[in-house]
C-alpha positions in Angstrom: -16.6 82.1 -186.9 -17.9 85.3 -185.5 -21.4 84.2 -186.3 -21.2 81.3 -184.5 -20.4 82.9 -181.0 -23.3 85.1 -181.4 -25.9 82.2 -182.1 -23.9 80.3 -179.6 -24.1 83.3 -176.7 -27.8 83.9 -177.9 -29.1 80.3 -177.4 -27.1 80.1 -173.3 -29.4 83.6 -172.5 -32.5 82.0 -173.9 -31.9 78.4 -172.3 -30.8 80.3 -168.9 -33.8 82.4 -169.0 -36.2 79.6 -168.8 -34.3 77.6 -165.7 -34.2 80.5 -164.2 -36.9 81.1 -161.8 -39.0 84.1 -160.0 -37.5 84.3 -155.9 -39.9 85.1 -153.1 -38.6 88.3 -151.2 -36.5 87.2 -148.2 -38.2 86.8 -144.3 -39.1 90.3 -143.0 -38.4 90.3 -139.0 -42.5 90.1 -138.7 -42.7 87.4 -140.7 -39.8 85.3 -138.3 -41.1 86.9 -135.3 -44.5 85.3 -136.5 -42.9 82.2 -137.1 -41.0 82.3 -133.7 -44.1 83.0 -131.6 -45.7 79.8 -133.2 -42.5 77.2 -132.6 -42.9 78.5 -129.0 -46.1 77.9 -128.5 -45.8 74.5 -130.3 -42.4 73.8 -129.2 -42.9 70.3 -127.8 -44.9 68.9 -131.2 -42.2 70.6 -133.5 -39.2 69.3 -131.6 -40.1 66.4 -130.1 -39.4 62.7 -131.7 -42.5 60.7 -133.2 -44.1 59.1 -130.2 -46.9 59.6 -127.5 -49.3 62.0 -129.6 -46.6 63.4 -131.6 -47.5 62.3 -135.1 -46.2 63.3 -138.6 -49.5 64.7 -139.6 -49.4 66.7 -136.3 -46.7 68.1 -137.1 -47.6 68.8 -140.7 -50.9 70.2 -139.0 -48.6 73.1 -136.9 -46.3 74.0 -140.2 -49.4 74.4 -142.1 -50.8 76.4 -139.6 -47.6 78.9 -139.1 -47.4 78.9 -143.0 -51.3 80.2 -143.1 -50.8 83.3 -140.2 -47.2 83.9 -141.7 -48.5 84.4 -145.1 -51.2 86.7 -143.9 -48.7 89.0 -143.2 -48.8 89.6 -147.1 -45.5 89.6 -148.0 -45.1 86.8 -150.0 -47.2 83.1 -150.2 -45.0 81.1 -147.5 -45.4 77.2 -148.0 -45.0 75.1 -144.7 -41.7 73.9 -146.1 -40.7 77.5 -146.6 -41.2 77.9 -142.8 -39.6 74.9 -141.6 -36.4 75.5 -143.9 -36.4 79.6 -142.2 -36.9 78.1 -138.3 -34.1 75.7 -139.1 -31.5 78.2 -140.9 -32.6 80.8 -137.8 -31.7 78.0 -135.2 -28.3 77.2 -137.1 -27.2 80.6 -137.1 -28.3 81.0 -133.6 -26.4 77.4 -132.4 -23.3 78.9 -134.2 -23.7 82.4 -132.5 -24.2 80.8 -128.8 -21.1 78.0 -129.6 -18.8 81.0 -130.5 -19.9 83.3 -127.8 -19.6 80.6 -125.3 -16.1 79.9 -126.5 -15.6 83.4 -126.1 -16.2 83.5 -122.4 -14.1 80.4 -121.9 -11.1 82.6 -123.6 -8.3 84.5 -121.5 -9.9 87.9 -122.0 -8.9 91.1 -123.8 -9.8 92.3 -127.5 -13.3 93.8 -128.7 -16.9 93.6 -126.3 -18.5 91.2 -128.1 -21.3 92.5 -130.9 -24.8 92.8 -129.9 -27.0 89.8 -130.8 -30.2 90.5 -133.6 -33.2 90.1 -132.0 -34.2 86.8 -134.0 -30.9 85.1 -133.1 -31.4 86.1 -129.6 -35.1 85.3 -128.9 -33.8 81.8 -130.8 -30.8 81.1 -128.3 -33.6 81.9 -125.4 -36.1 79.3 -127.2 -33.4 76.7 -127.8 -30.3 77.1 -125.1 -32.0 73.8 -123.0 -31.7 71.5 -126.1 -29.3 68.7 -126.7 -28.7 70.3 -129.8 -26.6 73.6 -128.4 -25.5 72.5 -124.7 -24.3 68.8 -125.9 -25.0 65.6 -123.9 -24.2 66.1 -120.2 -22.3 62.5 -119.1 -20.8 62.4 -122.5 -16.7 63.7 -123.3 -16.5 64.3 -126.5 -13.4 62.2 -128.6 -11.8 65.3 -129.3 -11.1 66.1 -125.7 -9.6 63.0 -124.5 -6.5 63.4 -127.7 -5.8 67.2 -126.4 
């Protein structure tokens, strides 16, 4: 029996060792502060819907293009899907930072000053704070509020 738990162990580390693949090293602050400067200057390509000379390949073009300049940084190779996926986790941590903070100021007062922001989240927040996405649809009660 004892045998058998040692081939069996030995054939999971060999198996796991091949699924298991090589991570890039995570975002440095130059590399989102690269990728920030670009969704600002391309802001209304990135976010806007498909339309009036927004096309997918224009906006393929622009990821591509931020991919290129933040890869030349020379941390790591950054695909344009890398990029996209980084600008969207920034602007969901940054949506849930400006929801809680504004629930905050709504509150009764009293108990800790409130932590000070990172600069990503912040310059995010400042880039964002106009959208539909963090302020809500003005005209529009939410279900929620009309049971409470």
């Amino acid at each position: 029996m004892h045998w058998f738990v040692n081939i069996y162990f030995n054939m999971a580390d060999k198996s796991s060792a091949k699924t298991q693949r090589d991570r890039k090293p995570n975002f440095t602050q130059e590399e989102v502060n690269v990728i920030q400067d670009q969704v600002q200057k391309n802001y209304k390509v990135i976010n806007e819907k498909f339309g009036d000379g927004i096309t997918n390949s224009r906006k393929i073009a622009v990821w591509s293009r931020i991919s290129i300049l933040v890869s030349a940084l020379g941390v790591a190779n950054r695909s344009p899907k890398d990029c996209k996926d980084k600008w969207a986790n920034t602007k969901k941590v940054a949506k849930k930072v400006f929801n809680n903070r504004n629930k905050e100021q709504r509150a009764t007062g009293g108990g800790p000053q409130p932590k000070k922001l990172s600069l990503a989240i912040e310059r995010t927040i400042d880039l964002c704070k106009d959208s539909a996405s963090f302020k809500g649809l003005e005209g529009v009660e939410s279900v929620l509020g009309m049971y409470q």
